[in-house]
PDB file of N, CA, C and O in Angstrom, chain B, residues numbered from 101:
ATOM      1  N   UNK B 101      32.260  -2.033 -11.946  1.00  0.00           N
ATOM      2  CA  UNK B 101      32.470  -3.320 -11.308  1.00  0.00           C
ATOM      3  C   UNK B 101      33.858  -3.860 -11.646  1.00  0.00           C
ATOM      4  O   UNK B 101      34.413  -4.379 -10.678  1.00  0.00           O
ATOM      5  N   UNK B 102      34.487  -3.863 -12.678  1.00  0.00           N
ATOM      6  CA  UNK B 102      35.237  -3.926 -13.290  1.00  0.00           C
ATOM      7  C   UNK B 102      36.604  -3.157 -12.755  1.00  0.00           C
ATOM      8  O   UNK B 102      37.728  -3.470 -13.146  1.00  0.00           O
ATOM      9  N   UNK B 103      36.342  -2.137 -11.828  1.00  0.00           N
ATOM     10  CA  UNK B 103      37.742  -1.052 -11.368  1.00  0.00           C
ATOM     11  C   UNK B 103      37.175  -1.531  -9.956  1.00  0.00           C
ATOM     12  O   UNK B 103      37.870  -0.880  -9.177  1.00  0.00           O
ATOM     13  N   UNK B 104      36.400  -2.218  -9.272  1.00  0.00           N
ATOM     14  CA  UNK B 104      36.548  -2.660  -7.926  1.00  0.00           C
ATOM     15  C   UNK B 104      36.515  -3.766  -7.821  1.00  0.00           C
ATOM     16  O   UNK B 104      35.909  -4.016  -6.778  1.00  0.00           O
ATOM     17  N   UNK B 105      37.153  -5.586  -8.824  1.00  0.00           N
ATOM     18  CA  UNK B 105      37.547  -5.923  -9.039  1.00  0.00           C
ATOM     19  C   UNK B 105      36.250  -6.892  -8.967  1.00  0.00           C
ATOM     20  O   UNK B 105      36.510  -7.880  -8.279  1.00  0.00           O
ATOM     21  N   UNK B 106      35.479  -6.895  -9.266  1.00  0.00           N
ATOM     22  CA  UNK B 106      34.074  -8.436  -9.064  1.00  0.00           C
ATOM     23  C   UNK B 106      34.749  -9.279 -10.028  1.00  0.00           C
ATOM     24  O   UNK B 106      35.217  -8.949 -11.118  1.00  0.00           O
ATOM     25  N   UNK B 107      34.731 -10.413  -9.470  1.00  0.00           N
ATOM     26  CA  UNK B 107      34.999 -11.297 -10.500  1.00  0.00           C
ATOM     27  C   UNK B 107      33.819 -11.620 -12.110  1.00  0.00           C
ATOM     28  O   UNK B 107      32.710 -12.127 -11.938  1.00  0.00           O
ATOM     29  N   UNK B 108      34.043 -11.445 -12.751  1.00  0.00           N
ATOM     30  CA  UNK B 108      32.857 -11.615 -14.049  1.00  0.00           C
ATOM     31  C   UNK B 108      33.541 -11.998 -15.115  1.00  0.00           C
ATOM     32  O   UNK B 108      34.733 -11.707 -15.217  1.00  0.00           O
ATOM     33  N   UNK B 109      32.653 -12.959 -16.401  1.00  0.00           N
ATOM     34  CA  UNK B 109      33.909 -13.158 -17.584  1.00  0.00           C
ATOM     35  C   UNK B 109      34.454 -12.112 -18.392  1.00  0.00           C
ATOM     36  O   UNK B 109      33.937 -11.014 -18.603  1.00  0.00           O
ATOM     37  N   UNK B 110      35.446 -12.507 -18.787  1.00  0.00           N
ATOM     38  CA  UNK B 110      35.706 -11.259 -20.205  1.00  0.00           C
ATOM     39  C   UNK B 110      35.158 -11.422 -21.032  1.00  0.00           C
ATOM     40  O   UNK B 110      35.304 -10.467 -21.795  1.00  0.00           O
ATOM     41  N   UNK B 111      34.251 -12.451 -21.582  1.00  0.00           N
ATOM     42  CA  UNK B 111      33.776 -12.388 -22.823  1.00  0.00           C
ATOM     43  C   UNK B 111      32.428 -11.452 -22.515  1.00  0.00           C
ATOM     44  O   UNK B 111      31.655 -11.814 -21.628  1.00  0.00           O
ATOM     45  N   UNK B 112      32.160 -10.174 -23.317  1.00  0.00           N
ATOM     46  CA  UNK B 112      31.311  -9.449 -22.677  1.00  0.00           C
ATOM     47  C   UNK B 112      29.457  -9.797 -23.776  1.00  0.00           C
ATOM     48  O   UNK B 112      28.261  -9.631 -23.534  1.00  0.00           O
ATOM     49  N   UNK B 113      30.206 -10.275 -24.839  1.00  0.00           N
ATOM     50  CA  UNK B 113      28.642 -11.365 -25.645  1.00  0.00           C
ATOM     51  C   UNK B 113      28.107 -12.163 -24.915  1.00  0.00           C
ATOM     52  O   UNK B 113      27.105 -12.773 -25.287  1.00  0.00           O
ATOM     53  N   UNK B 114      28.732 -12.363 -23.538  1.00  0.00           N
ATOM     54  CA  UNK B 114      27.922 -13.328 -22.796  1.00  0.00           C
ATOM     55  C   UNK B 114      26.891 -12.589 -21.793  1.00  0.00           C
ATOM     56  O   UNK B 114      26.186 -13.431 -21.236  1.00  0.00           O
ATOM     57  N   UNK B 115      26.742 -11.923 -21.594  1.00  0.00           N
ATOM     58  CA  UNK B 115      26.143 -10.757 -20.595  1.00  0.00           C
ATOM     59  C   UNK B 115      24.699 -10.341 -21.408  1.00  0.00           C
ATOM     60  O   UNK B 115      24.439  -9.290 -21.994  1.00  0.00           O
ATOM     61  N   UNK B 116      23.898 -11.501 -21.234  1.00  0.00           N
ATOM     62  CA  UNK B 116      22.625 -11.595 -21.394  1.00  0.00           C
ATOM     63  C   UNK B 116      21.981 -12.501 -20.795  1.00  0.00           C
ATOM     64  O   UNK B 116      22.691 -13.209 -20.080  1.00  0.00           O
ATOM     65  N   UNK B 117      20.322 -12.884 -20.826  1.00  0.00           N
ATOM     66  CA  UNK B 117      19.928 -13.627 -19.939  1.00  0.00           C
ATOM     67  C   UNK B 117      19.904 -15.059 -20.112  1.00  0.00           C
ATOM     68  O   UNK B 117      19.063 -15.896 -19.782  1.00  0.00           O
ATOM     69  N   UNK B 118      20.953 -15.150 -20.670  1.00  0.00           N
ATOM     70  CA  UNK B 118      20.892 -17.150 -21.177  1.00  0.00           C
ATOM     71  C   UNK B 118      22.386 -17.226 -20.584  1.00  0.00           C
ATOM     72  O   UNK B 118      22.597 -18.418 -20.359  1.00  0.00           O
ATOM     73  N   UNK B 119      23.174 -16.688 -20.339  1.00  0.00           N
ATOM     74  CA  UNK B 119      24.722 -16.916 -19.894  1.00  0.00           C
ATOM     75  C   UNK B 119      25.121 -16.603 -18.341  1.00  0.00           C
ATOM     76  O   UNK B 119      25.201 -15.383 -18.200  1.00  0.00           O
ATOM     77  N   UNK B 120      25.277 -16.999 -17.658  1.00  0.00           N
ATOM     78  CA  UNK B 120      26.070 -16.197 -16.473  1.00  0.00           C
ATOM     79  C   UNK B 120      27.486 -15.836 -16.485  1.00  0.00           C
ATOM     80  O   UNK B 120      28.374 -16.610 -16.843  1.00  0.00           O
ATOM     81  N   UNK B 121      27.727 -14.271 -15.961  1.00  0.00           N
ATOM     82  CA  UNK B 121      28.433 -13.332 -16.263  1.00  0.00           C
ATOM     83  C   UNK B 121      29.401 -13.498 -14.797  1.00  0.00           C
ATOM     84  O   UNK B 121      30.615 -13.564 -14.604  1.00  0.00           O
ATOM     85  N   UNK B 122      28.508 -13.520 -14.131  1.00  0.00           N
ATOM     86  CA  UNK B 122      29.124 -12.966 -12.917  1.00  0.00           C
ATOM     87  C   UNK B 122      28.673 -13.995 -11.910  1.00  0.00           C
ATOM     88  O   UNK B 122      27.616 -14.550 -12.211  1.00  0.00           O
ATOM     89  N   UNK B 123      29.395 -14.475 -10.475  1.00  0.00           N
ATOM     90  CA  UNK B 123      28.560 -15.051  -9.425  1.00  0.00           C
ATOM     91  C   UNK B 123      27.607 -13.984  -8.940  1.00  0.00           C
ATOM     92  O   UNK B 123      27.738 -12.783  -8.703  1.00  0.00           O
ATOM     93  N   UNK B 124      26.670 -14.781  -8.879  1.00  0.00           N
ATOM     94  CA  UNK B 124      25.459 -14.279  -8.141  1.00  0.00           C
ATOM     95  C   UNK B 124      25.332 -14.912  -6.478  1.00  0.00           C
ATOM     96  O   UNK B 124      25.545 -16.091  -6.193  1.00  0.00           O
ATOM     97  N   UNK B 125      25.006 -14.019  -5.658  1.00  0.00           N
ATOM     98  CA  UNK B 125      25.168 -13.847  -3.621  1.00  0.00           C
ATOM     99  C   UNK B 125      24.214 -15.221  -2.854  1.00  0.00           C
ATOM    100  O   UNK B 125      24.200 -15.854  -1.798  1.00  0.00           O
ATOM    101  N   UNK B 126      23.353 -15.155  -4.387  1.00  0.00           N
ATOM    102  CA  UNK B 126      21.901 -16.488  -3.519  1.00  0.00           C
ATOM    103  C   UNK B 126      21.687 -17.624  -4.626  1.00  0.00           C
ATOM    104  O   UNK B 126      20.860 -18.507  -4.400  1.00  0.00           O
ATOM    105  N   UNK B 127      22.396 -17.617  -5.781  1.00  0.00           N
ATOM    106  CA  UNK B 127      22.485 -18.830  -7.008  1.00  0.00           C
ATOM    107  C   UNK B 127      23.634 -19.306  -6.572  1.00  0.00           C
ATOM    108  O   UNK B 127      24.576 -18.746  -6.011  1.00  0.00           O
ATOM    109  N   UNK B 128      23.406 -20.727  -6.984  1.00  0.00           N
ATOM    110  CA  UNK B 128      24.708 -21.612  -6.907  1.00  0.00           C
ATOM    111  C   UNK B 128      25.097 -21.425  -8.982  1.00  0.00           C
ATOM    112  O   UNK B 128      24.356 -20.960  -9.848  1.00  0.00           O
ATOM    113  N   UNK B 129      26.301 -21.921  -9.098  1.00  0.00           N
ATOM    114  CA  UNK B 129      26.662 -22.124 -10.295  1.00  0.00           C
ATOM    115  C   UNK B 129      25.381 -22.635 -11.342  1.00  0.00           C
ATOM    116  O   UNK B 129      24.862 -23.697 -10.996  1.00  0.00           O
ATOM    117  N   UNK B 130      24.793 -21.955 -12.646  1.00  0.00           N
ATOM    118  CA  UNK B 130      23.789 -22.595 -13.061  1.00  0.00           C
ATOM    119  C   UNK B 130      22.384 -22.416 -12.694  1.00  0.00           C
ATOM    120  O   UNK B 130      21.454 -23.100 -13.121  1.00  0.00           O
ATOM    121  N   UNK B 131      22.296 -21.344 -11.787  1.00  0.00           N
ATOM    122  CA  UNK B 131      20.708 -21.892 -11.059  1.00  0.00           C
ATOM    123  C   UNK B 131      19.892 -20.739 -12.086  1.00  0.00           C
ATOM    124  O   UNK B 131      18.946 -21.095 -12.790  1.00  0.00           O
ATOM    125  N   UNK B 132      20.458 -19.157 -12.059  1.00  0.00           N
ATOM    126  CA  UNK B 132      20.212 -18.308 -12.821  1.00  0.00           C
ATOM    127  C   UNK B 132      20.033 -18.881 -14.108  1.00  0.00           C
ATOM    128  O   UNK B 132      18.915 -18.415 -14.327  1.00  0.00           O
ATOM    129  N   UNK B 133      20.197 -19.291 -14.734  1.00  0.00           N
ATOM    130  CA  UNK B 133      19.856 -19.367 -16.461  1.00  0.00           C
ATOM    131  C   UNK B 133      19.001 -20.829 -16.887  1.00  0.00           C
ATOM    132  O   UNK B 133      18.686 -21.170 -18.027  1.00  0.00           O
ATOM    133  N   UNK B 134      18.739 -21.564 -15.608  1.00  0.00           N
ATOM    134  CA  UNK B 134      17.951 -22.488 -15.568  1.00  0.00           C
ATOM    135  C   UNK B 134      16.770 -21.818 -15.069  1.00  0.00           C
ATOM    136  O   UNK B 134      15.789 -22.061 -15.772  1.00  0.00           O
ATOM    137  N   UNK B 135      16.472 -20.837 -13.806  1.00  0.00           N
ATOM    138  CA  UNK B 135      15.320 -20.157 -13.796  1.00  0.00           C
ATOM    139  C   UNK B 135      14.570 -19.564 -14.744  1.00  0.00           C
ATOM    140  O   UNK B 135      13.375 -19.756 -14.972  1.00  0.00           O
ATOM    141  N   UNK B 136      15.356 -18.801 -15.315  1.00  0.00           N
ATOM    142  CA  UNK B 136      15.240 -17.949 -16.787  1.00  0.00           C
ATOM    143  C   UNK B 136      14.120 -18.810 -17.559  1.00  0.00           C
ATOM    144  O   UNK B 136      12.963 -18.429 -17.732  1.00  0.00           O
ATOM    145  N   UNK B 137      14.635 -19.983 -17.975  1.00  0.00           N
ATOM    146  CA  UNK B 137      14.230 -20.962 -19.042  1.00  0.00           C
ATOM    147  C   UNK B 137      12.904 -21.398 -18.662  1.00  0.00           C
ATOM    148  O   UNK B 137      11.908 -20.930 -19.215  1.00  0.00           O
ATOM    149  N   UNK B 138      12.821 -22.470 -17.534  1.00  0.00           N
ATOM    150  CA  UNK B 138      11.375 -22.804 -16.339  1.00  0.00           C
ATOM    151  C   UNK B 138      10.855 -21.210 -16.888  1.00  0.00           C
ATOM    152  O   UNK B 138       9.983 -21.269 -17.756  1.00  0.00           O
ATOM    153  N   UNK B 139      11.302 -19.776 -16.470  1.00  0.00           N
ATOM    154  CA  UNK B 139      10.209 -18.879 -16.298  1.00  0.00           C
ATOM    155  C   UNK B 139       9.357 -18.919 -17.615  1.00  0.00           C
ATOM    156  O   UNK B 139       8.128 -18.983 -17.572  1.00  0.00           O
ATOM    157  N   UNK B 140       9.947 -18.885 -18.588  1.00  0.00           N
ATOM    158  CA  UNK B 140      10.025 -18.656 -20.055  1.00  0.00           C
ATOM    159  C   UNK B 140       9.005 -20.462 -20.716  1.00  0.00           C
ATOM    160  O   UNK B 140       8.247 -20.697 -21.657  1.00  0.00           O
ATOM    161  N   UNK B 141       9.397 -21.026 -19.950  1.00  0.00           N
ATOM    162  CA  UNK B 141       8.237 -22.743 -20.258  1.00  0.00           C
ATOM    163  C   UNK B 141       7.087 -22.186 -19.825  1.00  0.00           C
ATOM    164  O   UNK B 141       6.115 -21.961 -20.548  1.00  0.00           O
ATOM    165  N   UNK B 142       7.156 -21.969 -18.748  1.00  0.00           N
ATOM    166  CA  UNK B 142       5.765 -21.668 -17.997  1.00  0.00           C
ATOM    167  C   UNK B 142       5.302 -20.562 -18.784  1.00  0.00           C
ATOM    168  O   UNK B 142       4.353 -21.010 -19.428  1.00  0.00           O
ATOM    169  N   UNK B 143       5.458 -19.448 -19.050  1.00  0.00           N
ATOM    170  CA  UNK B 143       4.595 -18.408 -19.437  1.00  0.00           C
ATOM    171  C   UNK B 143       4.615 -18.778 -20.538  1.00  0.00           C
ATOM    172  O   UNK B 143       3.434 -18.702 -20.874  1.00  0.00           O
ATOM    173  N   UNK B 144       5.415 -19.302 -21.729  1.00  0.00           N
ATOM    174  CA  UNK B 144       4.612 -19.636 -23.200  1.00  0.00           C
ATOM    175  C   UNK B 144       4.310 -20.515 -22.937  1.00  0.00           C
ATOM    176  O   UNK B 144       4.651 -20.946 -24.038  1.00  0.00           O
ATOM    177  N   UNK B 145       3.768 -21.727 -22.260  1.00  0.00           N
ATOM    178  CA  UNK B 145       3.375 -22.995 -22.263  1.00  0.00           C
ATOM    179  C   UNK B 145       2.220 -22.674 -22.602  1.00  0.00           C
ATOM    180  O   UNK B 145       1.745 -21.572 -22.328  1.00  0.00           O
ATOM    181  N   UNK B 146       1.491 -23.733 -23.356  1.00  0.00           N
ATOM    182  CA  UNK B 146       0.509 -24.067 -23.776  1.00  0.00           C
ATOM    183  C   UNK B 146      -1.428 -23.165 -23.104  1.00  0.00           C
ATOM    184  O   UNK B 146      -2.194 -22.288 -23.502  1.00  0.00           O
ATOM    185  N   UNK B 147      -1.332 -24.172 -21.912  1.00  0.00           N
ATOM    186  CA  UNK B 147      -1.860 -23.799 -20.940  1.00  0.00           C
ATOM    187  C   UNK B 147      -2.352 -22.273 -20.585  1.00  0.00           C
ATOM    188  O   UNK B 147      -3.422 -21.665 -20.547  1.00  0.00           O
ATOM    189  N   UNK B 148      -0.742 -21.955 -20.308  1.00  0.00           N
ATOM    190  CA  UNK B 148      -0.467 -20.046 -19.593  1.00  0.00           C
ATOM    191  C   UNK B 148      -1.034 -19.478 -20.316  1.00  0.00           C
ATOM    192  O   UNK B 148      -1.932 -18.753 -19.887  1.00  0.00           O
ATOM    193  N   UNK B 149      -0.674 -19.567 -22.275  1.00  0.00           N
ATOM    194  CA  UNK B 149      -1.024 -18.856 -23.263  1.00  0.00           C
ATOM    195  C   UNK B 149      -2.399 -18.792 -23.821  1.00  0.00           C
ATOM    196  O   UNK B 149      -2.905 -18.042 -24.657  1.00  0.00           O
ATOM    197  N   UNK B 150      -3.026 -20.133 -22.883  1.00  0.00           N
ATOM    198  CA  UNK B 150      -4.361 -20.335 -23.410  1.00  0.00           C
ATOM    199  C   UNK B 150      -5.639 -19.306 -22.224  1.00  0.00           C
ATOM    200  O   UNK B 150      -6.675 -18.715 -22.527  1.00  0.00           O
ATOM    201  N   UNK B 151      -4.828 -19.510 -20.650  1.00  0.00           N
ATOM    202  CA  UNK B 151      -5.323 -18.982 -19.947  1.00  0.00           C
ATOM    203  C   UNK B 151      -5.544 -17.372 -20.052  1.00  0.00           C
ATOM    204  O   UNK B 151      -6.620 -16.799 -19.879  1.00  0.00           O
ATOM    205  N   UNK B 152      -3.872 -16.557 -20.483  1.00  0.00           N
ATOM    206  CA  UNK B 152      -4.216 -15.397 -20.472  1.00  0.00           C
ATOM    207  C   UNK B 152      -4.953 -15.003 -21.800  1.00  0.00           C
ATOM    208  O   UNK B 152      -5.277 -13.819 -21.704  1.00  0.00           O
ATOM    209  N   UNK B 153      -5.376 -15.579 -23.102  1.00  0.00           N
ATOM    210  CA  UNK B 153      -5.915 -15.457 -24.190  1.00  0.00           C
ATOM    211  C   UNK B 153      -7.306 -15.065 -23.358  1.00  0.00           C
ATOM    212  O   UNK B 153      -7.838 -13.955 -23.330  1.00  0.00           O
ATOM    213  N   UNK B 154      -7.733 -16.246 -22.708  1.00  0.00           N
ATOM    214  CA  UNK B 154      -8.896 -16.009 -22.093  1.00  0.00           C
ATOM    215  C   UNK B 154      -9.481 -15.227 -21.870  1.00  0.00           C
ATOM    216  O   UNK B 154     -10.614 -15.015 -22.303  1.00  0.00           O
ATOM    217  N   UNK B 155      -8.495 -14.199 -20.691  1.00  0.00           N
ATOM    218  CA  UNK B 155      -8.877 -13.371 -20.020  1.00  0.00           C
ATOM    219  C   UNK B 155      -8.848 -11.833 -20.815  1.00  0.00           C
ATOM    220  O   UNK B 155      -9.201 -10.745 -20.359  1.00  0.00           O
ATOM    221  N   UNK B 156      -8.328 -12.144 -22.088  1.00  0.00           N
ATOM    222  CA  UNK B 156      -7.626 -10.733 -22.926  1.00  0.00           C
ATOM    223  C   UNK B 156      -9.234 -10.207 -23.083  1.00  0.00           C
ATOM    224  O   UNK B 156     -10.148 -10.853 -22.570  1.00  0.00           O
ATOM    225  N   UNK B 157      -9.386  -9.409 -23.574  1.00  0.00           N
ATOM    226  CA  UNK B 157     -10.516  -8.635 -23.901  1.00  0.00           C
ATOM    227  C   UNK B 157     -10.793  -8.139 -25.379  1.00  0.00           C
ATOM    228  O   UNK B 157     -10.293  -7.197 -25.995  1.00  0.00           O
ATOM    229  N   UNK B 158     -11.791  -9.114 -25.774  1.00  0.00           N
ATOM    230  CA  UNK B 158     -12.318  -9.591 -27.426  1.00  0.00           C
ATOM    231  C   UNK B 158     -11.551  -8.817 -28.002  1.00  0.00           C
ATOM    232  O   UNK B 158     -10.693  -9.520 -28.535  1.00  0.00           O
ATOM    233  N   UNK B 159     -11.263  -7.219 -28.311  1.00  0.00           N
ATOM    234  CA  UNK B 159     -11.177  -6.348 -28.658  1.00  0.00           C
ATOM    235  C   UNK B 159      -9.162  -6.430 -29.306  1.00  0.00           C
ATOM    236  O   UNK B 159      -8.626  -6.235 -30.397  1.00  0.00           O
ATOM    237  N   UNK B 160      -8.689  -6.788 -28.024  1.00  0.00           N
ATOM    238  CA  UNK B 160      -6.994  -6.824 -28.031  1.00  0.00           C
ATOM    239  C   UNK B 160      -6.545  -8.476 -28.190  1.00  0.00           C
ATOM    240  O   UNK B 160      -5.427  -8.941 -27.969  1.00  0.00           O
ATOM    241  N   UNK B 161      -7.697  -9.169 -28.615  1.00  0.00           N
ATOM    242  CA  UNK B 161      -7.948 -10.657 -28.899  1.00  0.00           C
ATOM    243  C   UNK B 161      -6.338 -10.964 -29.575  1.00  0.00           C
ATOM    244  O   UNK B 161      -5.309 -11.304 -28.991  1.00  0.00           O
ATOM    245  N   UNK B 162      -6.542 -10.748 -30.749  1.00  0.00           N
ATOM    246  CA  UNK B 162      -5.405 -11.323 -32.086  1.00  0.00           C
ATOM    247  C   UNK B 162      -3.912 -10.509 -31.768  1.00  0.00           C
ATOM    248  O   UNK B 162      -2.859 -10.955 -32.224  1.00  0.00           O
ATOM    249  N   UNK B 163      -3.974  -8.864 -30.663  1.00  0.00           N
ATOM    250  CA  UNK B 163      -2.765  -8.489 -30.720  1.00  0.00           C
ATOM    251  C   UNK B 163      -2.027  -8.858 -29.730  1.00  0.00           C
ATOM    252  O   UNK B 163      -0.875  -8.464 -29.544  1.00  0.00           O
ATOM    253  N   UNK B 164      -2.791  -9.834 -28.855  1.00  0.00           N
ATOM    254  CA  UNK B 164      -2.158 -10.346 -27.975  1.00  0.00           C
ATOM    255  C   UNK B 164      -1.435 -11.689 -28.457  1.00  0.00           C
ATOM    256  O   UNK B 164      -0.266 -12.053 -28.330  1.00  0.00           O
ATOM    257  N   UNK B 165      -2.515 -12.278 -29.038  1.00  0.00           N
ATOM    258  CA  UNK B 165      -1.877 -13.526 -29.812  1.00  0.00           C
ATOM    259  C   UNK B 165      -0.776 -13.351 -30.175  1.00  0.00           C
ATOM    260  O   UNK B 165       0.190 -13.892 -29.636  1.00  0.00           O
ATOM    261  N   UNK B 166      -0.688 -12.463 -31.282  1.00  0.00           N
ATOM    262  CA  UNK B 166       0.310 -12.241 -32.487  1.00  0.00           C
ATOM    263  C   UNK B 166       1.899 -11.845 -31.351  1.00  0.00           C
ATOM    264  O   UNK B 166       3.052 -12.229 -31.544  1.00  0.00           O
ATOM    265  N   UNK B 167       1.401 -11.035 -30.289  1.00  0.00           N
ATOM    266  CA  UNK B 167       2.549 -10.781 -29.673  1.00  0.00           C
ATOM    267  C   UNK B 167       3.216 -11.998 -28.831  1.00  0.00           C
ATOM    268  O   UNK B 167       4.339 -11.748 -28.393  1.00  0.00           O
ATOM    269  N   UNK B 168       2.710 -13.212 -28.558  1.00  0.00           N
ATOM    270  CA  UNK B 168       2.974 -14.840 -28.427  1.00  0.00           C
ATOM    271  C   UNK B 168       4.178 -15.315 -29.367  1.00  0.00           C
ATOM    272  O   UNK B 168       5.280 -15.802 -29.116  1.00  0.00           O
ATOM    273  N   UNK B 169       3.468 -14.950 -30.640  1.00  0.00           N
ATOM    274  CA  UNK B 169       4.210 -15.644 -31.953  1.00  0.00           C
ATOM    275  C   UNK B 169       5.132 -14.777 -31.917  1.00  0.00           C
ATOM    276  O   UNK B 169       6.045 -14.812 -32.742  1.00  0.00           O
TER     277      UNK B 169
END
């Protein structure tokens, strides 16, 4: 990407899912690493974590938990 010239930062520690690196074709500035976060509320939220506990199966009970924490 880099030898066909995309624009992206140089700092290359930023090139994970909390930073934007590069423009993205269907995000405006910001929208990517605010999705990220919302995705990341919602699935550990309270609720989510209580729902899929639910559904876990007695057996994989606590290694599901533990994989939460």
């Amino acid at each position: 990407m880099i030898e066909d010239g995309a624009p992206m930062k140089s700092d290359y520690n930023r090139f994970d899912c909390f930073h934007e690196s590069m423009p993205h074709p269907h995000m405006k500035d910001g929208a990517g690493p605010r999705a990220h976060a919302e995705a990341w509320r919602r699935f550990y939220g309270l609720e989510n974590v209580k729902a899929i506990l639910s559904r876990t199966h007695p057996e994989k009970h606590w290694d599901v938990f533990f994989n939460f924490l």
